[in-house]
TIFIKOL-899666 format. One record per residue (C-alpha): residue number from 0; residue in one letter; y, x, z negated. Coordinates in steps of 0.001 Angstrom, whole numbers, plus 500000, padded with zeros to 6 digits. Layout:
BEGIN
[site NUM, 'A', [Y, X, Z]]
...
***
This chain:
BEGIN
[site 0, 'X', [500000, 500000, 500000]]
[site 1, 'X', [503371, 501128, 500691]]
[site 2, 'X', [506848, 500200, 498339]]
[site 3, 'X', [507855, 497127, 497985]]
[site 4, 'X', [510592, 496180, 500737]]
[site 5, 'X', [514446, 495553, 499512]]
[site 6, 'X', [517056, 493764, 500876]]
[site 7, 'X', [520985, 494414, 500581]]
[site 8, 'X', [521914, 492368, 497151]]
[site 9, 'X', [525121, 490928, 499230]]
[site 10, 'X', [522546, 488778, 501689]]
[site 11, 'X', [521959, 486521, 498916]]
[site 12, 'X', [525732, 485813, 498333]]
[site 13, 'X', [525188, 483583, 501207]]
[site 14, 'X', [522636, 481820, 499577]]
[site 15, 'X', [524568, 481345, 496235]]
[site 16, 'X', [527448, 479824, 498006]]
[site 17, 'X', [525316, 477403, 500083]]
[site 18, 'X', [523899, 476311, 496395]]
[site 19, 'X', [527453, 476293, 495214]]
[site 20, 'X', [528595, 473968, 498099]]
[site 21, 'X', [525444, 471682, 496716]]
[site 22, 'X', [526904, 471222, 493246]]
[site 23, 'X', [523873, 473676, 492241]]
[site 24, 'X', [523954, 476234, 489288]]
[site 25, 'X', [523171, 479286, 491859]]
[site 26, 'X', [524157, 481826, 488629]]
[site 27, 'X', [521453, 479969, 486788]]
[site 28, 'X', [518699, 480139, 489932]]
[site 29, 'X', [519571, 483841, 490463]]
[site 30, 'X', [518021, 484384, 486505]]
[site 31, 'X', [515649, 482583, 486984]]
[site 32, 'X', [514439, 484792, 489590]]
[site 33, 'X', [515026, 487856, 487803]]
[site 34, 'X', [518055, 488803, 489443]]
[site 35, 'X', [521418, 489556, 487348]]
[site 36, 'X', [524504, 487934, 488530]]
[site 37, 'X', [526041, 491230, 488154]]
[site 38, 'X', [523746, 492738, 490409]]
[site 39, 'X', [525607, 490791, 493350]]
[site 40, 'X', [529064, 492181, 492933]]
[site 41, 'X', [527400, 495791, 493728]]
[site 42, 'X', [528168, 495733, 497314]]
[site 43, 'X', [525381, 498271, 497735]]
[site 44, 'X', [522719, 497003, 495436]]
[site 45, 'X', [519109, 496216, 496643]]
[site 46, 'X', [516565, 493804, 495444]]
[site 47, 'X', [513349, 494085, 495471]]
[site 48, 'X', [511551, 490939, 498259]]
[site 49, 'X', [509518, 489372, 496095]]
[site 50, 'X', [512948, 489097, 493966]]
[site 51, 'X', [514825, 487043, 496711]]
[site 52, 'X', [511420, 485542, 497567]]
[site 53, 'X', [511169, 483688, 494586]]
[site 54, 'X', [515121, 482935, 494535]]
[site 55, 'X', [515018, 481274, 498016]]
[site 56, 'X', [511461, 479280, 496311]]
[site 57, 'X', [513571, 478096, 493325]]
[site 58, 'X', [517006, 477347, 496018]]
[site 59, 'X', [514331, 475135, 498274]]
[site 60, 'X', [513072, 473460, 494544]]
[site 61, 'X', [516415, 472945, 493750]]
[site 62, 'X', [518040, 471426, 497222]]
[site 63, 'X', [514858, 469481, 498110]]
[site 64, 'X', [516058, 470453, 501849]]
[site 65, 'X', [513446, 473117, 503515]]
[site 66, 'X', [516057, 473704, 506098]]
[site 67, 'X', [518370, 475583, 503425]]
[site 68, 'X', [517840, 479076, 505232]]
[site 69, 'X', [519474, 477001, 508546]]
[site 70, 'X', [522222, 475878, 506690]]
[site 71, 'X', [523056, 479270, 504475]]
[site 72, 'X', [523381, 480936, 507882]]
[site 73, 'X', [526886, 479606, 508225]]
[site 74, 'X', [528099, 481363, 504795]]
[site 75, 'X', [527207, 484725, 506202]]
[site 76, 'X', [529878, 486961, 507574]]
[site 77, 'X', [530321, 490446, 509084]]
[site 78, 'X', [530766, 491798, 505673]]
[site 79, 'X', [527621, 490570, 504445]]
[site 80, 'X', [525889, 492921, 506321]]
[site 81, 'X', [528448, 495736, 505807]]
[site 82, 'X', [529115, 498130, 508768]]
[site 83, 'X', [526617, 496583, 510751]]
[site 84, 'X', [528212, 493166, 510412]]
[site 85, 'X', [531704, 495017, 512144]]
[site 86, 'X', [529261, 497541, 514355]]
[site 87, 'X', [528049, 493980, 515662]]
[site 88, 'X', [531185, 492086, 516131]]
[site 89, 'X', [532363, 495587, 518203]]
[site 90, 'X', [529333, 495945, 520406]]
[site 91, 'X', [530665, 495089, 524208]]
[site 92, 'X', [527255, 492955, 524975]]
[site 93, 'X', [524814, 491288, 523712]]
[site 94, 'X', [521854, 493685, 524671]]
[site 95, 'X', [524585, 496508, 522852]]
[site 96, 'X', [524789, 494196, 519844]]
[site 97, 'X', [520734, 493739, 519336]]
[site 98, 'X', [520193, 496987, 520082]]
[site 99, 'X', [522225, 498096, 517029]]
[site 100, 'X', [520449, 495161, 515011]]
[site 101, 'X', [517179, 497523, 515758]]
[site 102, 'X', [518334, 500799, 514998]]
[site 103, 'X', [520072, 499892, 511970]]
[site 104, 'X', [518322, 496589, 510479]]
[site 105, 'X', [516906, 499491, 507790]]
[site 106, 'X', [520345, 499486, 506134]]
[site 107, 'X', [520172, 495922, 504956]]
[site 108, 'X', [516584, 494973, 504965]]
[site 109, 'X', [512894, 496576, 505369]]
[site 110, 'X', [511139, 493242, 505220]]
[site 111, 'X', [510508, 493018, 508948]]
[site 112, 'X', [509972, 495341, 512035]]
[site 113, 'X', [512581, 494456, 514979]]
[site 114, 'X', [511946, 495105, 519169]]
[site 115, 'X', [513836, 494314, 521663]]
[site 116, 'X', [511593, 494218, 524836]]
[site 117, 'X', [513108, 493880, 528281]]
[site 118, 'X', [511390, 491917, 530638]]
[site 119, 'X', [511803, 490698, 534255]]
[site 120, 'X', [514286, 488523, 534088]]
[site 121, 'X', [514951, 487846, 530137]]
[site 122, 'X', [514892, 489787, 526842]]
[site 123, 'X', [513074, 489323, 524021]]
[site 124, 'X', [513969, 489746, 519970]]
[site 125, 'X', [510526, 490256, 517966]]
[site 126, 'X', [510410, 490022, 514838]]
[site 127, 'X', [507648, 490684, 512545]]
[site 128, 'X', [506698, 491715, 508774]]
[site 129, 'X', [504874, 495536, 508831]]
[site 130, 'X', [501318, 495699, 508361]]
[site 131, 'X', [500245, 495534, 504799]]
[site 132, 'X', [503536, 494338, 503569]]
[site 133, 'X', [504374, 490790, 501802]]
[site 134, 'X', [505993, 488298, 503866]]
[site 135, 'X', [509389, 486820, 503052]]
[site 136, 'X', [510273, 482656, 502537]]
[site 137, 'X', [510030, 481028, 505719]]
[site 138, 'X', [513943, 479887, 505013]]
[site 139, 'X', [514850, 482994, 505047]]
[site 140, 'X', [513518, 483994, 508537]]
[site 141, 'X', [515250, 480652, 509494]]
[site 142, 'X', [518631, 482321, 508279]]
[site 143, 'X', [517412, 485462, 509673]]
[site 144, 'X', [516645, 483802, 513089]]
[site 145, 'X', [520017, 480983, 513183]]
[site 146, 'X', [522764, 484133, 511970]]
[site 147, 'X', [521884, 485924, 515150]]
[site 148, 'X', [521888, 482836, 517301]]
[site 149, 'X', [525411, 481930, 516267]]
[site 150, 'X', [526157, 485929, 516324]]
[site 151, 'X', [525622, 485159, 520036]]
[site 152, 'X', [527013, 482104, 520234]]
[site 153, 'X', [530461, 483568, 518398]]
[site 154, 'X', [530733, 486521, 520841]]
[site 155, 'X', [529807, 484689, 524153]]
[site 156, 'X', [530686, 480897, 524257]]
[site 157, 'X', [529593, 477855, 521427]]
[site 158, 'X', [527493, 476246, 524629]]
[site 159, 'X', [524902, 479224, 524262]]
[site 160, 'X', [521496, 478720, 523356]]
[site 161, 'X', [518370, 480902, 524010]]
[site 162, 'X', [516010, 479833, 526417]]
[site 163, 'X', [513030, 479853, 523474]]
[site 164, 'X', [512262, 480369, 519666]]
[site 165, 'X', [509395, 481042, 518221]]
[site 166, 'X', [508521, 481232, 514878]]
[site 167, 'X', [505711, 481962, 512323]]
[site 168, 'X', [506695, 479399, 509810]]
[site 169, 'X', [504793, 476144, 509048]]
[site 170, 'X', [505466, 473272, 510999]]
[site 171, 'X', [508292, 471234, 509199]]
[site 172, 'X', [507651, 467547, 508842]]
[site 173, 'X', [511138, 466754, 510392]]
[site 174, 'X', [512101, 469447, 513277]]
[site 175, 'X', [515490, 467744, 514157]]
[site 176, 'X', [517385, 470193, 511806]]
[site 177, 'X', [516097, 473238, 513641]]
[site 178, 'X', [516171, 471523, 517208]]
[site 179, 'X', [519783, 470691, 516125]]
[site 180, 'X', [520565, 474868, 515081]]
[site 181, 'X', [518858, 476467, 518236]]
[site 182, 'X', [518959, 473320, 521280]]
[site 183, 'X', [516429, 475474, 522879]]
[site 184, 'X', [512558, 474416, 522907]]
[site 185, 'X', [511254, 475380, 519747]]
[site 186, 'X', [507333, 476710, 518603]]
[site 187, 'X', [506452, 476452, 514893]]
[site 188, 'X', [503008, 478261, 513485]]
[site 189, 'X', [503736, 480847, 516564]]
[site 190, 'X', [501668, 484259, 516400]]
[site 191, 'X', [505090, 486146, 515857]]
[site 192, 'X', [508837, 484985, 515813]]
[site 193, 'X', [510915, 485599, 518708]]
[site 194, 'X', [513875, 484627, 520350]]
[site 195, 'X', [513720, 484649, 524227]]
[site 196, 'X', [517568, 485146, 525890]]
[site 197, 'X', [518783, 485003, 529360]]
[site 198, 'X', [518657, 488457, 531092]]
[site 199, 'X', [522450, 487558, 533236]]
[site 200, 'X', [524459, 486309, 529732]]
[site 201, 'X', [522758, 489365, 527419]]
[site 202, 'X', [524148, 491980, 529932]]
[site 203, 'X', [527482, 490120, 530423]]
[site 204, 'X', [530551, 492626, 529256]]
[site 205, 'X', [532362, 491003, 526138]]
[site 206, 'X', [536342, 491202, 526414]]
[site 207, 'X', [536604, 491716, 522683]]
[site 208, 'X', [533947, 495001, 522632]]
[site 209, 'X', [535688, 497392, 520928]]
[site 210, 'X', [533994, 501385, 521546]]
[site 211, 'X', [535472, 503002, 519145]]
[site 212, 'X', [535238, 500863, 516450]]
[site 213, 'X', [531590, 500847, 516792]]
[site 214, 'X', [531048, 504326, 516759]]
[site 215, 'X', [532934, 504721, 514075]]
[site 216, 'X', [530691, 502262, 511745]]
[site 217, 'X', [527696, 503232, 513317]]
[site 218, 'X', [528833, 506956, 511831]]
[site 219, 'X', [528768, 505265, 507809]]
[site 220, 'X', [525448, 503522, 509147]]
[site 221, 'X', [523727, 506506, 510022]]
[site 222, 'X', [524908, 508249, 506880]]
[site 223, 'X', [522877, 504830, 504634]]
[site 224, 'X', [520239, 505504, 506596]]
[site 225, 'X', [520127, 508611, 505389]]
[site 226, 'X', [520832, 507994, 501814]]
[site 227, 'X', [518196, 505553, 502323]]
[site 228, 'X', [515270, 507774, 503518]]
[site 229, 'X', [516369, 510057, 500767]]
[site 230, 'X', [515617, 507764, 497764]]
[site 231, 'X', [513975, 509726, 495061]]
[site 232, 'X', [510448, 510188, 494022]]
[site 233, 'X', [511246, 508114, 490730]]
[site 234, 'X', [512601, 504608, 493130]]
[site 235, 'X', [509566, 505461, 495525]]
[site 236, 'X', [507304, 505205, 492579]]
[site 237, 'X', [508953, 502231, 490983]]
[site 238, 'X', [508758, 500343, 493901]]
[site 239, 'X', [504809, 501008, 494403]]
[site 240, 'X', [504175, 500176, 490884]]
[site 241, 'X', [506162, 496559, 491479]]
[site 242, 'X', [503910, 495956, 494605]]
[site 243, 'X', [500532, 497207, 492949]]
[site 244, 'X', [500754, 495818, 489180]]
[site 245, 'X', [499133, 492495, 489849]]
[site 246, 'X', [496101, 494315, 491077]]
[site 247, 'X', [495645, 495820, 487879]]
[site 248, 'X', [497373, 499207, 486458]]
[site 249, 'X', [497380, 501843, 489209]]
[site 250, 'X', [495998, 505727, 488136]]
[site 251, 'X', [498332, 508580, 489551]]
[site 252, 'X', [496346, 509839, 492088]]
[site 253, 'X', [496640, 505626, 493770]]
[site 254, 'X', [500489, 505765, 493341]]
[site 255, 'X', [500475, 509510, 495103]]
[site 256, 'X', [498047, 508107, 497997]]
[site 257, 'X', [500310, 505299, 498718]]
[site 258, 'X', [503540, 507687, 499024]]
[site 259, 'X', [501340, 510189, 501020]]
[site 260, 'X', [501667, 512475, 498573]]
[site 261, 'X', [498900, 514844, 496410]]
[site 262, 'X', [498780, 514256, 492841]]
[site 263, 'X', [500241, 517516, 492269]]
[site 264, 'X', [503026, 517234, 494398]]
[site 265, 'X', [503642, 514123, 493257]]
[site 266, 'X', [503959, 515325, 489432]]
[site 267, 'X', [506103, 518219, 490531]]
[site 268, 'X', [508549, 515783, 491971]]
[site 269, 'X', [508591, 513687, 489197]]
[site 270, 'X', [508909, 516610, 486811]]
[site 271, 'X', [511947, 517939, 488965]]
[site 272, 'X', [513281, 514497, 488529]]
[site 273, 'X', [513175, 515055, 484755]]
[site 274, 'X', [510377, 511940, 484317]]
[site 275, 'X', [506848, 511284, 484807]]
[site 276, 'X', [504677, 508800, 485984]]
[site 277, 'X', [503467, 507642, 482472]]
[site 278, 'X', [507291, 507302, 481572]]
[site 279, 'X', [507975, 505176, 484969]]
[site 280, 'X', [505016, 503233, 484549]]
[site 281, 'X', [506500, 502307, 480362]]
[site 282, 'X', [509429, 501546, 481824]]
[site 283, 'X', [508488, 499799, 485398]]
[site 284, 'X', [506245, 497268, 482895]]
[site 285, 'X', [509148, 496753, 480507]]
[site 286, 'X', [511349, 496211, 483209]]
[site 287, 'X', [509080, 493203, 484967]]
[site 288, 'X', [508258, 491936, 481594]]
[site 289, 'X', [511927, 491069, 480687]]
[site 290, 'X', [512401, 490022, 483711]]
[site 291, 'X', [508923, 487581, 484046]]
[site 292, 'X', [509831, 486305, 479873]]
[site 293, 'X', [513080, 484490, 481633]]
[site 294, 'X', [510728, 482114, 483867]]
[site 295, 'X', [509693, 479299, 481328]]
[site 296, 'X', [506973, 478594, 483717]]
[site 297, 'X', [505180, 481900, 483576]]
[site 298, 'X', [502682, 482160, 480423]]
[site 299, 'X', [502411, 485081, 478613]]
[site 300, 'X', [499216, 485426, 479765]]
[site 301, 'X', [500213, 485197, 483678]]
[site 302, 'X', [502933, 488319, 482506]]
[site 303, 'X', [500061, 490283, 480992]]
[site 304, 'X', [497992, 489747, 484485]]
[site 305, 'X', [501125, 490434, 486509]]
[site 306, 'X', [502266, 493545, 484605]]
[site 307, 'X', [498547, 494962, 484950]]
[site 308, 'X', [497137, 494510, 481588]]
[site 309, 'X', [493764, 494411, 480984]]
[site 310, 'X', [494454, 491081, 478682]]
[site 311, 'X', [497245, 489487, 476677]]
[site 312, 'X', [496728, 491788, 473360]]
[site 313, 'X', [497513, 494578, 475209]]
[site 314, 'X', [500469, 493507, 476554]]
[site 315, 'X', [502085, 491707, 473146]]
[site 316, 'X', [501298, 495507, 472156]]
[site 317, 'X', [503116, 497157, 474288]]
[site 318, 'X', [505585, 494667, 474270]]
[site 319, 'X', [506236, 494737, 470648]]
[site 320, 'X', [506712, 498482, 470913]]
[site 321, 'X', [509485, 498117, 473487]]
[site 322, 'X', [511693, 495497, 471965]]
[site 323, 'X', [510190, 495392, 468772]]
[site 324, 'X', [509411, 491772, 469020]]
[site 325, 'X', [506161, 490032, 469919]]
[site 326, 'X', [506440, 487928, 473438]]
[site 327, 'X', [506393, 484339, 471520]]
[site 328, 'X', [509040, 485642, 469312]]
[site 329, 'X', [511011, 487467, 472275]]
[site 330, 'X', [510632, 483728, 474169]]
[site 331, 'X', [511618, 481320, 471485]]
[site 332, 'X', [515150, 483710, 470937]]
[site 333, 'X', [515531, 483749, 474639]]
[site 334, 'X', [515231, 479954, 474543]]
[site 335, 'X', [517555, 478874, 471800]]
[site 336, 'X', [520366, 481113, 472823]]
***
């Protein structure tokens, strides 16, 4: 297994103001899901997917609409997506302003693996999750799929549509919602997700591409990829211990396999880091646990499975050791503050 895919904390801003718009508590949803208010307002924070996973699970709970992801596209702007939001909105065609979506898609999410494939007379936009990995909520590959649609749409005329969408999720009992989004024919429970675009309007020259302004965010997106790539041994271990957990605690030698690393390198790394990988796996498992003690409707005993414990005593053990209360007592405070 490989680390757990993030996604740019700002992408669920959208989210929380579609919720907002609702007359929903989006502050309260975001705890819920483990994820700190606070944590938004870092312009370059990342969550973890199964993080915004279960936020867009609770937001779909909450709304009782399963077309939310269509209708949060329309919060999202260019800054959303930082310099590739303005790298976009320069780009002087459409084929320029996917092809940056592929090269830099990194900087604000890992979840999926983009292609653009040019065929005869049309291009296509694929886009799938990597081999192995978890899958994000179907609304948010609705989002994913209806921004780039009206990213078109906004750089080339409102009357635009692509000539077909396809995509992996379910089969909603009403379509209308989505027909209404994309007005192009539309495939539901399809092998991958794509979007299917005229060749003649992709390649069309925009008036408002601006060069230089392109280049010059592409420059600060090259330099997050790179800051990006470079994340230390200690995140790159974190991240596999969040994705493995659940399958019961992982030795070492598993964590070092999954970063492609030998055990010894792996402790040198860690030791150059000024940590180890008992002391990230303490701290990993205290982290989740606070985190899974917010969600009323997780038992103590689903925590103990999902933290990797080989049963409940264990974990009120360990737990008691880290805050220095057991989890019932750690709960009922939680609950009457």
């Amino acid at each position: 297994m490989t680390a757990e895919p993030t996604t740019l904390a700002s992408w669920t801003r959208a989210l929380r103001k579609q919720l907002d718009a609702l007359g929903l508590d989006s502050a309260a949803l975001c705890r819920e899901a483990g994820l700190a208010p606070a944590v938004l307002d870092d312009p370059n924070a990342r969550c973890p997917l199964s993080v915004t996973t279960r936020l867009w699970q609770l937001a779909v709970a909450a709304s009782g609409d399963p077309a939310l992801g269509l209708k949060t596209s329309q919060f999202v702007s260019p800054t959303t997506f930082h310099a590739l939001g303005y790298a976009l909105i320069a780009s002087s065609s459409l084929r320029e302003m996917f092809e940056r979506i592929v090269r830099y898609h990194r900087v604000v999410s890992d979840a999926l693996q983009l292609e653009l494939r040019e065929l005869e007379d049309v291009y296509e936009f694929r886009f799938r999750v990597p081999p192995g990995s978890p899958a994000p909520a179907p609304e948010a590959l609705d989002a994913f799929a209806a921004i780039y649609v009206r990213s078109c749409r906004n750089r080339l005329n409102r009357e635009f549509s692509p000539l077909l969408v396809q995509l992996q999720r379910p089969q909603p009992t009403d379509p209308a919602p989505w027909q209404a989004v994309f007005r192009a024919p539309l495939q539901f429970d399809a092998e991958e997700s794509l979007l299917r675009f005229p060749r003649a309007a992709f390649e069309q020259r925009l008036d408002d591409g601006n060069p230089e302004l392109a280049e010059h965010n592409e420059t600060v997106l090259r330099r997050n990829l790179e800051q990006l790539q470079a994340a230390s041994c200690s995140e790159r271990v974190r991240s596999c211990l969040e994705a493995q957990l659940p399958d019961g605690e992982p030795s070492a030698e598993r964590i070092a396999q999954a970063l492609h690393l030998s055990l010894r390198s792996l402790q040198r790394h860690l030791a150059e880091e000024g940590t180890s990988y008992e002391a990230l796996l303490g701290e990993t498992r205290h982290a989740l646990a606070l985190r899974h003690m917010r969600d009323p409707r997780c038992s103590i005993s689903e925590i103990a499975y999902l933290l990797g414990f080989s049963d409940s005593s264990s974990f009120g053990r360990a737990f008691k050791r880290w805050t220095g209360q057991t989890p019932s007592q750690y709960r009922d405070g939680f609950n009457n503050a």
